[in-house]
C-alpha positions as CSV (number, residue, x, y, z in Angstrom):
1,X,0.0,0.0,0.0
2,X,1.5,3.4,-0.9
3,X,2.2,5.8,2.2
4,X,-0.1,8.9,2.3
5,X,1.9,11.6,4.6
6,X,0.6,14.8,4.8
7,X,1.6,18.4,6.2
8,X,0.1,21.6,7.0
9,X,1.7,25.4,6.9
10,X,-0.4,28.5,7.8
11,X,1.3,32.1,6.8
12,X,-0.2,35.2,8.1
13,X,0.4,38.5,6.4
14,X,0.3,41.8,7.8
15,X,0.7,45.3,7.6
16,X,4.0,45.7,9.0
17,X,5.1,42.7,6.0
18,X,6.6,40.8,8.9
19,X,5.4,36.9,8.0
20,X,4.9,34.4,10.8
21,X,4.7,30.9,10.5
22,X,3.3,27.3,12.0
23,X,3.6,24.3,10.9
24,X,2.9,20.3,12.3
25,X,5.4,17.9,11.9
26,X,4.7,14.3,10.6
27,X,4.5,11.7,13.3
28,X,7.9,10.2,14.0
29,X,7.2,6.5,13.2
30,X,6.9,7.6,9.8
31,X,9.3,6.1,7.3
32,X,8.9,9.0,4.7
33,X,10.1,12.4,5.9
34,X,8.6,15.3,4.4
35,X,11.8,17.0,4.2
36,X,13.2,14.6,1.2
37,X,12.1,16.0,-1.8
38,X,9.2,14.7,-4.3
39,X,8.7,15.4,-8.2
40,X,5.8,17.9,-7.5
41,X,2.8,16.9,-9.7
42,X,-0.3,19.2,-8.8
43,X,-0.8,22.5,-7.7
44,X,-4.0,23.8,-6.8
45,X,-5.3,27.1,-5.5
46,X,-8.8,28.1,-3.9
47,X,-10.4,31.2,-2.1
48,X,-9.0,33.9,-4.9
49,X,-11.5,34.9,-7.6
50,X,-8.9,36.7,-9.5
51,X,-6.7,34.2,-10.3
52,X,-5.9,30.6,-11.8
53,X,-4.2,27.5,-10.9
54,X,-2.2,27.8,-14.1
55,X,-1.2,31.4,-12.6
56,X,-0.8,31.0,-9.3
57,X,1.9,27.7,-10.6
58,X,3.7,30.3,-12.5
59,X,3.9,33.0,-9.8
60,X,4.8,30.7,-6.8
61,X,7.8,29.7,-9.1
62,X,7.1,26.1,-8.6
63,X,7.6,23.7,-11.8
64,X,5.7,20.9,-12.4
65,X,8.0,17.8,-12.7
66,X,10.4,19.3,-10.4
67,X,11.7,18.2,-7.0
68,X,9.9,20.0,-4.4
69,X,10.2,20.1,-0.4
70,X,8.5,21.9,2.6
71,X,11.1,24.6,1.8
72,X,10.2,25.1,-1.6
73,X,6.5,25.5,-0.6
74,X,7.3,28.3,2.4
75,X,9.1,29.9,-0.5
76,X,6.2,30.2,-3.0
77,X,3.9,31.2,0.0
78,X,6.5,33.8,0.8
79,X,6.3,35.0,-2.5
80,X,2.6,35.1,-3.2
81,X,1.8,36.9,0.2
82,X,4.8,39.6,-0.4
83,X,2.8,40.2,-4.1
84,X,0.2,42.4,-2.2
85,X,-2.6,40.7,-3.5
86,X,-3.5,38.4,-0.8
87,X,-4.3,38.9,3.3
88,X,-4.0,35.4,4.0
89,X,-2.2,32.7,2.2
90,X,-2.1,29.4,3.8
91,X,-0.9,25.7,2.0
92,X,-1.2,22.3,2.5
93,X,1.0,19.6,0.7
94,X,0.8,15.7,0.1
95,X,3.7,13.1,-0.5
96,X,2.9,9.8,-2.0
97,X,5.0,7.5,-4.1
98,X,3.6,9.7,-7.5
99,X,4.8,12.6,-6.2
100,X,3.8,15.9,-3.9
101,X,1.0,18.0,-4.5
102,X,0.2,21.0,-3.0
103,X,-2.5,23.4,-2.2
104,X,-2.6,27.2,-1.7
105,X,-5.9,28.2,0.1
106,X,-5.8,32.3,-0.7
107,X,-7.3,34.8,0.5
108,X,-8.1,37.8,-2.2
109,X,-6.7,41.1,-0.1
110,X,-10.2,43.4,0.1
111,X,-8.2,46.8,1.4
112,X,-5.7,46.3,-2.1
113,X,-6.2,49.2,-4.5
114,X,-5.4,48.6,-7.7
115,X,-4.0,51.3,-10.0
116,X,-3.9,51.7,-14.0
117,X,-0.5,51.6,-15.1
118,X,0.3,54.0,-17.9
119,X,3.7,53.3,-19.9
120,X,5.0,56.9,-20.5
121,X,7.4,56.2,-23.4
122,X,8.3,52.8,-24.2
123,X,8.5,53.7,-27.7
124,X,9.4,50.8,-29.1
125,X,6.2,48.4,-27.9
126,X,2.8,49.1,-29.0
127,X,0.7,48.3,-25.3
128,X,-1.1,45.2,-27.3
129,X,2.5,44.2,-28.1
130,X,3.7,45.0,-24.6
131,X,0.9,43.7,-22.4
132,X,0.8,40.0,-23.4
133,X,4.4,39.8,-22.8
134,X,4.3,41.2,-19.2
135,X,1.6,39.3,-18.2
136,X,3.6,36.0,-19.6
137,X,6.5,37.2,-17.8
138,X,4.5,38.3,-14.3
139,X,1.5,36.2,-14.3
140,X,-0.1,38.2,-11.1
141,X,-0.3,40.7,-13.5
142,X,-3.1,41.2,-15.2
143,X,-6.0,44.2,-16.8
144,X,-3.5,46.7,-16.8
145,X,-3.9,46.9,-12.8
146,X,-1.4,46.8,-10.4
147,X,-1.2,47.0,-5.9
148,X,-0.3,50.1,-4.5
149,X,2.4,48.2,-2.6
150,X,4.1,44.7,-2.6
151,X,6.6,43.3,-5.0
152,X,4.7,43.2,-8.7
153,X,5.6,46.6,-9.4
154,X,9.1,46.0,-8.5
155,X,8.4,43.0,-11.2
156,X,6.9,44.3,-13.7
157,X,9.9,46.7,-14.1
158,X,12.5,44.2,-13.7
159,X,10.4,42.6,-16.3
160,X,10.5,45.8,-19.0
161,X,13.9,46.1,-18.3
162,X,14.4,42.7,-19.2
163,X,12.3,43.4,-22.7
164,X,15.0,46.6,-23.1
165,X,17.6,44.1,-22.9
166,X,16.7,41.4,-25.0
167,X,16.2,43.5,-27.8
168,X,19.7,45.9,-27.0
169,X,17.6,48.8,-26.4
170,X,19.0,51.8,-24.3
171,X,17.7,53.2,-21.5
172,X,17.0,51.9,-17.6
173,X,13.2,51.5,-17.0
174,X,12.1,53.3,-13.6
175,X,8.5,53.9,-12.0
176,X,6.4,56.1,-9.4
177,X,3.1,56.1,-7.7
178,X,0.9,59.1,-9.0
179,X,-0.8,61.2,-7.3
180,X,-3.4,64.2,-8.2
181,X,-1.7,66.1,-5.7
182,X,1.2,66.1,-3.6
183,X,-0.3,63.7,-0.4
184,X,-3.8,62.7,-2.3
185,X,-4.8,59.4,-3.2
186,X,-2.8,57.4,-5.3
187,X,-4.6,57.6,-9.4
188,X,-1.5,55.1,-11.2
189,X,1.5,54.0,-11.4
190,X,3.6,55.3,-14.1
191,X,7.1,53.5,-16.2
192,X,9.4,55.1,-18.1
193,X,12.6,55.1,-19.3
194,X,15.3,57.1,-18.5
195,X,18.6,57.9,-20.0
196,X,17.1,58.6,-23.3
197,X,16.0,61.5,-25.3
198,X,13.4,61.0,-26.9
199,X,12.0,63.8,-29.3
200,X,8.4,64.0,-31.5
201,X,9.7,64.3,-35.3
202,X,5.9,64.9,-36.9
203,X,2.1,64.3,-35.3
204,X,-0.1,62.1,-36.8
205,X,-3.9,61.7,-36.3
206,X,-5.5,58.9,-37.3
207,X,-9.1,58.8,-37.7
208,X,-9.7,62.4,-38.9
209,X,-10.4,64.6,-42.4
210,X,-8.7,66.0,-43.8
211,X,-10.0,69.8,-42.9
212,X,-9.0,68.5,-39.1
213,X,-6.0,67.0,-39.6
214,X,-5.2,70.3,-41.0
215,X,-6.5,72.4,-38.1
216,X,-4.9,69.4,-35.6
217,X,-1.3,69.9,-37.1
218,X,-1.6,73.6,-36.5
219,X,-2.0,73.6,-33.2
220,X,0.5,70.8,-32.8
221,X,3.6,73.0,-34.2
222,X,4.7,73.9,-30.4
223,X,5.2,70.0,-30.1
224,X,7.6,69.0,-32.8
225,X,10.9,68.4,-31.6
226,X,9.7,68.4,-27.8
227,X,9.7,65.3,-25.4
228,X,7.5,62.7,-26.1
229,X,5.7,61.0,-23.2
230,X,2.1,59.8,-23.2
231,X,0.7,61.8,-20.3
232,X,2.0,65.7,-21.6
233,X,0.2,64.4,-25.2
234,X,-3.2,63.9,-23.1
235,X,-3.1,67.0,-21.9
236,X,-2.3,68.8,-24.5
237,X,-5.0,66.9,-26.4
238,X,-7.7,67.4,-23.9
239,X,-6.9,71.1,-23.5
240,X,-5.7,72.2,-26.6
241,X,-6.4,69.8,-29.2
242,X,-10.7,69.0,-28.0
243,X,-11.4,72.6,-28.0
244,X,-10.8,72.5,-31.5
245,X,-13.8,69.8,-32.2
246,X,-16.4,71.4,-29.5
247,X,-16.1,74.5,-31.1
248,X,-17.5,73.5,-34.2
249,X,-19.9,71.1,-33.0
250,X,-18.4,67.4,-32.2
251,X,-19.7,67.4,-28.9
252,X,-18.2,63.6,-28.5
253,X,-15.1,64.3,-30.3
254,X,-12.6,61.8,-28.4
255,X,-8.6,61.2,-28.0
256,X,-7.3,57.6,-27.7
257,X,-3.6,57.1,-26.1
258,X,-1.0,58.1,-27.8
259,X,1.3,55.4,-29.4
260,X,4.8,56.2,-31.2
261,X,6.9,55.2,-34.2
262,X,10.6,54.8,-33.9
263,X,12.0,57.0,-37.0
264,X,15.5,56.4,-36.0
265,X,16.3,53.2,-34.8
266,X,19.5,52.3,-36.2
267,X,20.6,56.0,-35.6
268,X,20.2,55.7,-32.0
269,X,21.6,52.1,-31.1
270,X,24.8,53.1,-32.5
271,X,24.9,56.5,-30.5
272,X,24.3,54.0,-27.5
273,X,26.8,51.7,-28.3
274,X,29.1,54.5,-29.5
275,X,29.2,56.6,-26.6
276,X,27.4,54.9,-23.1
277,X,28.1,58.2,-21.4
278,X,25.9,60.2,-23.0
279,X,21.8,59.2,-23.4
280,X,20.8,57.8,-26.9
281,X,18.8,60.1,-28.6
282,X,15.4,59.2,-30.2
283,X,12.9,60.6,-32.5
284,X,9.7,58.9,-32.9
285,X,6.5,60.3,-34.8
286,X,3.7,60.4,-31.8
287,X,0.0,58.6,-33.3
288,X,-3.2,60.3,-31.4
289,X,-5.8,58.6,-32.6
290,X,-9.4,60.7,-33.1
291,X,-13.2,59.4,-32.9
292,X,-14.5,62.4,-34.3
293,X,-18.5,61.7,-33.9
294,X,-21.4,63.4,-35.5
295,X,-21.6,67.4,-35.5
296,X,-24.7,68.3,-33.4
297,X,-26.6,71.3,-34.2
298,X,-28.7,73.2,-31.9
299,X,-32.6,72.3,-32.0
300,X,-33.7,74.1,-29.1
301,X,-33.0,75.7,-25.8
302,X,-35.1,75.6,-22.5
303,X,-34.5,77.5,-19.1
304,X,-34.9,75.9,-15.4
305,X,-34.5,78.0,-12.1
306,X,-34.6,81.7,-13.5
307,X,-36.5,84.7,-11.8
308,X,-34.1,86.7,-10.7
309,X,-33.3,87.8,-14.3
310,X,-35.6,87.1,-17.0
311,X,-35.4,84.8,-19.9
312,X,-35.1,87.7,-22.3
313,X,-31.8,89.2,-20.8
314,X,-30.5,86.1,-20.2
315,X,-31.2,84.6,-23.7
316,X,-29.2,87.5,-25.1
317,X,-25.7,86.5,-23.5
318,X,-26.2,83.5,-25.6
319,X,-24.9,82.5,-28.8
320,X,-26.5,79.4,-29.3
321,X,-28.0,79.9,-33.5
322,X,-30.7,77.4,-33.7
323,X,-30.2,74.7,-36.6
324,X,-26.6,75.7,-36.2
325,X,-23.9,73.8,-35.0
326,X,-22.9,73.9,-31.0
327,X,-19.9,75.8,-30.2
328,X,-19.7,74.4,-26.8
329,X,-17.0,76.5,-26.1
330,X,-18.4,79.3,-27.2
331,X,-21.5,78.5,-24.5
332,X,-19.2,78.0,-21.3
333,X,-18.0,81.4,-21.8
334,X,-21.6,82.9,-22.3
335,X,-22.3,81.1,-19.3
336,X,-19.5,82.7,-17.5
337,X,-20.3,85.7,-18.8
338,X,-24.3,84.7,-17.3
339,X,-22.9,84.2,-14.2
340,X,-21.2,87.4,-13.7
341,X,-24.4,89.1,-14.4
342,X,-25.8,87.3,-11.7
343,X,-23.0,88.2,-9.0
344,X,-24.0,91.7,-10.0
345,X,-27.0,91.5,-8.8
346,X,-26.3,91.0,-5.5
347,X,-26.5,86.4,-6.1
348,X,-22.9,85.7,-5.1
349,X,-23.2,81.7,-5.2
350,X,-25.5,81.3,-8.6
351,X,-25.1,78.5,-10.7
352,X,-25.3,77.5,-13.9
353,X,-25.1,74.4,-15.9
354,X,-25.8,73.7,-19.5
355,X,-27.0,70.2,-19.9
356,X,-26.9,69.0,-23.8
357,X,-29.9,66.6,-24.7
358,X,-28.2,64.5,-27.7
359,X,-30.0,63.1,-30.1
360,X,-27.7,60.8,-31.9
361,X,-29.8,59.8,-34.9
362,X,-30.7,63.4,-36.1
363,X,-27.3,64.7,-34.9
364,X,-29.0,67.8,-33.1
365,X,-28.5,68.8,-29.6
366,X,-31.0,70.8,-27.3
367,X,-29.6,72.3,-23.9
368,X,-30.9,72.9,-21.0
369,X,-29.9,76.2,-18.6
370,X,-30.2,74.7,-15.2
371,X,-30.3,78.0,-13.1
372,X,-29.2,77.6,-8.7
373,X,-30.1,81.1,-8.1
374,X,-29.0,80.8,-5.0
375,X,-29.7,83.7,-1.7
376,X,-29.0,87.2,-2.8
377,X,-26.2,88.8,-0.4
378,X,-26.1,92.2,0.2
379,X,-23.1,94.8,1.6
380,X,-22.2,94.6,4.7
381,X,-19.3,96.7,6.4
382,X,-16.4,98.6,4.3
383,X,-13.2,99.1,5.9
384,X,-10.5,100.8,4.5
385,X,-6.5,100.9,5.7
386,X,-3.4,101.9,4.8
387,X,-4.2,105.9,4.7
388,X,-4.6,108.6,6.8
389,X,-7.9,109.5,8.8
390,X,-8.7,112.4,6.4
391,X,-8.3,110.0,3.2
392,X,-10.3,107.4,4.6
393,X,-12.7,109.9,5.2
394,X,-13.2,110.7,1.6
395,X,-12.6,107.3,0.2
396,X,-15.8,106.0,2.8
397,X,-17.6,109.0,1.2
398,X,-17.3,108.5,-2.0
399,X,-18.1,104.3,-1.6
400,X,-21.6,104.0,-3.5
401,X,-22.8,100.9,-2.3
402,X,-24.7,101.3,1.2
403,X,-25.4,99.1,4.2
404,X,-27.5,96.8,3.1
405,X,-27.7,97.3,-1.1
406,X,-27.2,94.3,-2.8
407,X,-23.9,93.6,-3.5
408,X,-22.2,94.0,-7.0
409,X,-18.7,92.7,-7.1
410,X,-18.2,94.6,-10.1
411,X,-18.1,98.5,-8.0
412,X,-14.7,97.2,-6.3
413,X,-12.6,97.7,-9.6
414,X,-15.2,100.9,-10.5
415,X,-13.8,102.3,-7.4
416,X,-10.4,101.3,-7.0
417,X,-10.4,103.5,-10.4
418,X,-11.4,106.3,-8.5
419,X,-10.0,106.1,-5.3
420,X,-6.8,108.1,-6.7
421,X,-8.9,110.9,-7.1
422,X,-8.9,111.0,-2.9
423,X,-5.9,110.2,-2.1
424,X,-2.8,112.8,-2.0
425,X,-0.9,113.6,-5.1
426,X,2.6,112.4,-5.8
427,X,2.1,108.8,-3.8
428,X,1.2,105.6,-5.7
429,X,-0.7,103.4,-4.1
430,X,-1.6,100.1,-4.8
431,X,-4.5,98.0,-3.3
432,X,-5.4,94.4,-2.0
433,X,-8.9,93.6,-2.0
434,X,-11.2,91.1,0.7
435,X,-14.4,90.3,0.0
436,X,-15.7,87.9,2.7
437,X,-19.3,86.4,2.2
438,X,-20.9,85.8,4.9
439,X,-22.9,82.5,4.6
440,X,-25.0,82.7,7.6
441,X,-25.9,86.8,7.3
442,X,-25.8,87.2,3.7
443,X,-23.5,89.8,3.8
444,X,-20.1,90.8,2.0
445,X,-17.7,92.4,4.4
446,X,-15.6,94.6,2.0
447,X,-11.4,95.5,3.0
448,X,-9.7,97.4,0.9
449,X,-5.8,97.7,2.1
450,X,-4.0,100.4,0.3
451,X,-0.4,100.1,-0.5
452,X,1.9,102.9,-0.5
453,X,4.8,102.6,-3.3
């Protein structure tokens, strides 16, 4: 009869990364000790709904047909717990005369976060080109997604820089965590390569007419001969290059990624191999990719939350031509302009949103002015330093808006204007404004701080 002998290890991860482990030995009348190794013939793993056997295999760094031990298997635990992924891994292993077998029971971490990763300029791959292979090469890897902390971004860059390598490319492939803000929530984790210069020979836009890839290339001048990374081409696409599309009506106008194309390849290899001293030097041609859409025209134009200011003095800040197409931003600045009106009638928190009704199949677009009126603040206390007694004397004087008046924003720069008209010849002054609302009176306490120069 073949021996059955079997053993149990539990490792607990926490926060601190500090691993602790049990384990029960076999009985000591057993003939087989656990310790000799076996030809490991099955690994299975349960509890994680991310991952599968297949991957867990190739990330615990077991082989199948190899000789595995206890030690081996604390090993891979060690490994799969330190990927981030997991709060509890715990295995259990079988020798028998076919062989061991062993079985991860996992534990899918809940408090991970997993961030996008965005390859900034690894020129050379396209991402479908790029993604399979990392995902071959770290199988915990997977959806573009990686922890916040733990080892896998540590590998995935070892893994790139491996990809450099192998194909004698120059450069030494580095990462961070972004943020939003210095402190904020972590949004990604971004590669790139450093020790090269790489430089955008020519734009291309794939997906457009050719009346916008004219307009496009325009605007894209500044960028020739520039650095090329992904993230500075999205914003220049979403504020400079979108803009171009609202404005004449493609209200879904869209920008994918940005790839590149190596123009220089040879060039630059032998620059690196020439000279290691001094960073190869790249010029690529950067592809934005357009989804143009339909051009909407204007069909209509209804008003919600209005009656402070009626429809027909409202109606004329905009330019919104019916049976036209929607400059969009055109209308944010007519609501802008909107919204100043309001704030001089005293409304000091109005809102106002435009919200576009699309109709797809007639390509028309009819908005809706959603007005938050909000309470209507008035003028509170004026205070005035930085002059002498007689001075602020005058300047009180000759302040128009009273106690009580609804407040017009608007009458500060009317007055500063005037102010020098008070104020003693042959000084120049300058001024510092405060205008505190306050929420619970529905006041504005005015200050105006003169500066003497």
């Amino acid at each position: 009869m073949k021996k059955l002998l079997v053993v149990a290890a539990f490792l607990c991860l926490f926060a601190s990364s500090a691993i602790v482990l049990s384990q029960k030995r076999p009985p000591a009348q057993k003939k087989s000790s656990p310790a000799a190794p076996h030809a490991l013939i099955s690994v299975k793993a349960t509890g994680t709904s991310r991952y599968t056997d297949k991957e867990i295999l190739a990330a615990s760094g077991l082989q199948l047909g190899k000789d595995a031990a206890d030690a081996d298997f604390q090993e891979a635990a060690q490994r799969l717990g330190q990927s981030g992924l997991f709060s509890d891994v715990v295995y259990t292993f079988t020798y028998s005369d076919q062989g061991a077998k062993v079985e991860f029971q996992l534990t899918d971490n809940p408090a991970i976060k997993l961030l996008p990763v965005n390859f900034e300029n690894l020129v050379w791959f396209t991402d479908a080109e790029l993604l399979p292979s990392l995902e071959q090469r770290v199988p915990l890897f997977q959806h573009s997604l990686l922890p916040a902390s733990g080892h896998l971004p540590d590998e995935v860059n070892a893994a790139l820089q491996a990809l450099l390598s192998e194909k004698h490319l120059p450069g030494r492939v580095d990462y961070l965590r972004q943020s939003k803000e210095r402190g904020g929530d972590l949004i990604g984790i971004e590669y790139r390569v450093e020790d090269v210069r790489i430089r955008i020979r020519n734009l291309e836009f794939p997906g457009t007419s050719p009346d916008q890839a004219a307009f496009l290339e325009k605007a894209a001048r500044t960028l020739q001969y520039s650095e090329y990374l992904r993230s500075k081409l999205a914003t220049v696409a979403q504020y400079d290059f979108l803009p171009l599309y609202l404005e004449r009506g493609y209200l879904k106008a869209s920008f994918a990624a940005s790839e590149a194309r190596v123009v220089n390849a040879s060039e630059s290899a032998a620059s690196a191999t020439k000279d290691e001293a001094s960073p190869a030097e790249i010029d690529v041609d950067a592809i934005v990719p357009v989804t143009p859409g339909n051009v909407y025209a204007v069909s209509g134009l209804t008003w919600k939350g209005n009656s402070a200011i009626k429809i027909e003095e409202a109606a004329a800040l905009l330019h919104l031509a019916q049976g036209h197409p929607a400059d969009a931003i055109r209308l944010g600045k007519d609501v802008e302009s909107l919204t100043r009106l309001y704030h001089t009638r005293g409304y000091m928190t109005a809102n106002i949103t435009p919200e576009p009704h699309l109709d797809d199949a007639a390509s028309a677009v009819q908005y809706t002015i959603n007005i938050v009126e909000g309470e209507l603040y008035r003028m509170g206390e004026l205070e005035i330093l930085g002059v002498d007694s007689a001075s602020r004397d005058r300047l009180q004087a000759a302040w128009h808006l009273r106690e009580g008046d609804p407040y017009n924003p608007d009458y500060v720069k009317t007055f500063e204007d005037e102010a020098p008209r008070f104020l003693p010849r042959g000084l120049q002054y300058s001024t510092n404004v405060n205008q505190q609302l306050d929420a619970k009176n529905k006041v504005v306490d005015v200050t105006i701080r003169f500066i003497t120069h």
